[in-house]
C-alpha positions as CSV (number, residue, x, y, z in Angstrom):
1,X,5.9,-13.8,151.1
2,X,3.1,-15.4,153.1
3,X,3.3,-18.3,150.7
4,X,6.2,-19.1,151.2
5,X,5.8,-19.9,155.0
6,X,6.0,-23.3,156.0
7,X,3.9,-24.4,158.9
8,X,4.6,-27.0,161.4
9,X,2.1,-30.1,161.9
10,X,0.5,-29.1,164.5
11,X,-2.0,-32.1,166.3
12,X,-4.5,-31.2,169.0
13,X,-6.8,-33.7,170.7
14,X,-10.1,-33.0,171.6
15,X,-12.9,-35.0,173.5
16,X,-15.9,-35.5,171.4
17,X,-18.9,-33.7,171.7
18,X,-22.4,-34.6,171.8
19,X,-24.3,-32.1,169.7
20,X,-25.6,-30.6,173.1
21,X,-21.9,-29.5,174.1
22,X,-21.6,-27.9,170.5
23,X,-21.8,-23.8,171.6
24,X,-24.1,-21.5,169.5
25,X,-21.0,-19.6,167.9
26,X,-20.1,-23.1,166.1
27,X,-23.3,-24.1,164.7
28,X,-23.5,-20.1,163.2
29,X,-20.5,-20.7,161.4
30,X,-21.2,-23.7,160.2
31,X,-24.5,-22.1,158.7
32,X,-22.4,-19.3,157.6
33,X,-20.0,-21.5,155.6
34,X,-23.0,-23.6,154.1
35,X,-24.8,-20.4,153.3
36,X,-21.6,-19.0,151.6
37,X,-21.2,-22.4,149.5
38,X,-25.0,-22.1,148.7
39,X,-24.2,-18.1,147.7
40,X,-20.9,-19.4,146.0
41,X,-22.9,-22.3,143.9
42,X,-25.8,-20.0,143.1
43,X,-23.3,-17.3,141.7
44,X,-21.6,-20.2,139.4
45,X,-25.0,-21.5,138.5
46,X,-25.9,-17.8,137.1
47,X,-22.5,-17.3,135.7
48,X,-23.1,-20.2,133.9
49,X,-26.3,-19.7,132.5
50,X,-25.4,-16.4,131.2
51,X,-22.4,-18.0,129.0
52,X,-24.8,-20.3,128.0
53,X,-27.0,-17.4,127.1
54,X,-24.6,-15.6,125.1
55,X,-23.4,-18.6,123.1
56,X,-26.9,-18.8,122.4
57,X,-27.1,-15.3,120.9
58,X,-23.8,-16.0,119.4
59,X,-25.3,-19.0,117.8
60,X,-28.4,-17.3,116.3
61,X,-26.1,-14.6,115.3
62,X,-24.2,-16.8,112.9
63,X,-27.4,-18.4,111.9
64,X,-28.6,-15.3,110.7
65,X,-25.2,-14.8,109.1
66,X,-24.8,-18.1,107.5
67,X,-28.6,-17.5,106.4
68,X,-28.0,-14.5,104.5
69,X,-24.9,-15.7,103.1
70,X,-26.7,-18.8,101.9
71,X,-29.2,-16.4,100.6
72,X,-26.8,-14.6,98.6
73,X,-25.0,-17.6,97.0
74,X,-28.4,-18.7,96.0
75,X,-28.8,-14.9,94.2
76,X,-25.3,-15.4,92.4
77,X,-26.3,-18.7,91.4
78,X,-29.2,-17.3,89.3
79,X,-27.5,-14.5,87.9
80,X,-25.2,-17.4,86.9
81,X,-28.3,-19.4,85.5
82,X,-29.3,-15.7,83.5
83,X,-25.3,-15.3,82.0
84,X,-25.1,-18.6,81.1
85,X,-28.2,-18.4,79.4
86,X,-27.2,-15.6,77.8
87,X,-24.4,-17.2,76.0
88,X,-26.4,-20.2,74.9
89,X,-28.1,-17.6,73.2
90,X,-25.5,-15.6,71.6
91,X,-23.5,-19.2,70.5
92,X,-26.6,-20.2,69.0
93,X,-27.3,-16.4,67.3
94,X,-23.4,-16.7,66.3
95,X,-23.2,-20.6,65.0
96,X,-26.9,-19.5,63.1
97,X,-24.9,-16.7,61.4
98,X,-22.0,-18.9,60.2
99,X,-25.2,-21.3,58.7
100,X,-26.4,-18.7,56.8
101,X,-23.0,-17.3,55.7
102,X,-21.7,-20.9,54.5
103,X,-25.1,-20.6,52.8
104,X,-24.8,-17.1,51.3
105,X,-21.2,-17.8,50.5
106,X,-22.6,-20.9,48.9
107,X,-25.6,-19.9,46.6
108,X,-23.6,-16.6,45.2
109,X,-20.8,-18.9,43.9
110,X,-24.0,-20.9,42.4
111,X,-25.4,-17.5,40.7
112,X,-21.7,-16.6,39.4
113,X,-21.5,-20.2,38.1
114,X,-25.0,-20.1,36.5
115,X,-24.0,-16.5,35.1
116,X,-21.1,-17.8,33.4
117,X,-22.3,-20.5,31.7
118,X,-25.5,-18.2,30.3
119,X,-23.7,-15.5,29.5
120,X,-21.1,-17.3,27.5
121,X,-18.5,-14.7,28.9
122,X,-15.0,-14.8,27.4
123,X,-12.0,-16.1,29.3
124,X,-11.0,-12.5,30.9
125,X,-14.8,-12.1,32.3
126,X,-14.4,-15.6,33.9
127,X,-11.1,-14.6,35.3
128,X,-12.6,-11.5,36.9
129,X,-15.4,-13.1,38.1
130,X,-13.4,-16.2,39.7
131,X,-11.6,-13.5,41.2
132,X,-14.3,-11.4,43.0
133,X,-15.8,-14.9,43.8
134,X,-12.5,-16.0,45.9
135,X,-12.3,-12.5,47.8
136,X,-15.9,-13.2,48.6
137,X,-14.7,-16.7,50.2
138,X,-12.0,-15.6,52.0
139,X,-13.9,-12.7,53.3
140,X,-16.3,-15.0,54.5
141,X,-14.4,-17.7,55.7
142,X,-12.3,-15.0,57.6
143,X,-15.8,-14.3,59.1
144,X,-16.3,-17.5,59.7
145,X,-12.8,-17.9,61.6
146,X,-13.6,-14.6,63.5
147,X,-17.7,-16.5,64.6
148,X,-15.7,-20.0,65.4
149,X,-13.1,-17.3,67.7
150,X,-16.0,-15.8,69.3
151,X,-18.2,-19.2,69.6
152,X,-14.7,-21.0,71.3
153,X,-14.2,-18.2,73.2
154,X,-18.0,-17.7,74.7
155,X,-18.3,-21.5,75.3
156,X,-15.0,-21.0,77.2
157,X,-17.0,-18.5,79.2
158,X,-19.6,-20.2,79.9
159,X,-17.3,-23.1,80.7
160,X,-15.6,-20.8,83.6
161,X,-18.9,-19.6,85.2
162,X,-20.3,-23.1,85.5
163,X,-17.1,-24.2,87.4
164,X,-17.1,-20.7,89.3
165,X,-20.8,-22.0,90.6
């Protein structure tokens, strides 16, 4: 291959010339070169402003991408907001339930206590009634385990979505 081809140092001496010696066909060629490093520069400069010009496109590209991303965390972040407020609300509605139940639960074995005594009801009436009064109690504190079940396990929940945002 041409590559591959050595060449010899080769020296030749010439007489300098004044600038009146210098033939026409020298000084076009030296204009041609400068022109073609002017042509060569000018293609590089345009070259070069066109990569800058689409990195610039490319950058207001992900800008626009990065702005609606941005955009749609912010959305997620208030449907968040709206869940989370959401199970405030139920914990509160649930924890106000097992209020009133502990106070249901409460003034019935009052009123069974009361009836009792005014009544003057014989031992087998107060058994009957003690035991109506218990399956009352555990029914309700099995509620009440069920509301504490649902109140750990919203507040767990809400827990996860606040460490999701």
């Amino acid at each position: 291959s041409n590559r591959n081809v050595r060449l010899n140092s080769v020296f030749f001496f010439f007489k300098q010339k004044t600038a009146y010696e210098i033939s026409a066909c020298l000084v076009g060629s030296e204009m041609c070169i400068r022109d073609r490093l002017y042509s060569i520069l000018q293609h590089l400069l345009l070259e070069k402003n066109k990569v800058i010009d689409d990195q610039k496109e490319k950058i207001q590209n992900l800008k626009g991408q990065v702005t609606n991303q941005l955009a749609e965390l912010a959305k997620n972040e208030y449907e968040y907001m709206d869940k989370t407020e959401d199970l405030k609300k139920q914990i509160a509605d649930l924890k106000k339930k097992l209020r009133d139940n502990r106070l249901t639960a409460s003034n019935e074995k009052g009123q069974i206590s009361e009836q009792i005594e005014q009544n003057g009801s014989t031992i087998e009436k107060l058994k009957f009634e003690s035991i109506v009064l218990n399956d009352k109690i555990k029914s309700i504190e099995n509620e009440k385990q069920n509301l504490l079940i649902t109140i750990q396990t919203k507040e767990s929940e809400m827990k996860q979505q606040q460490n999701s945002l």
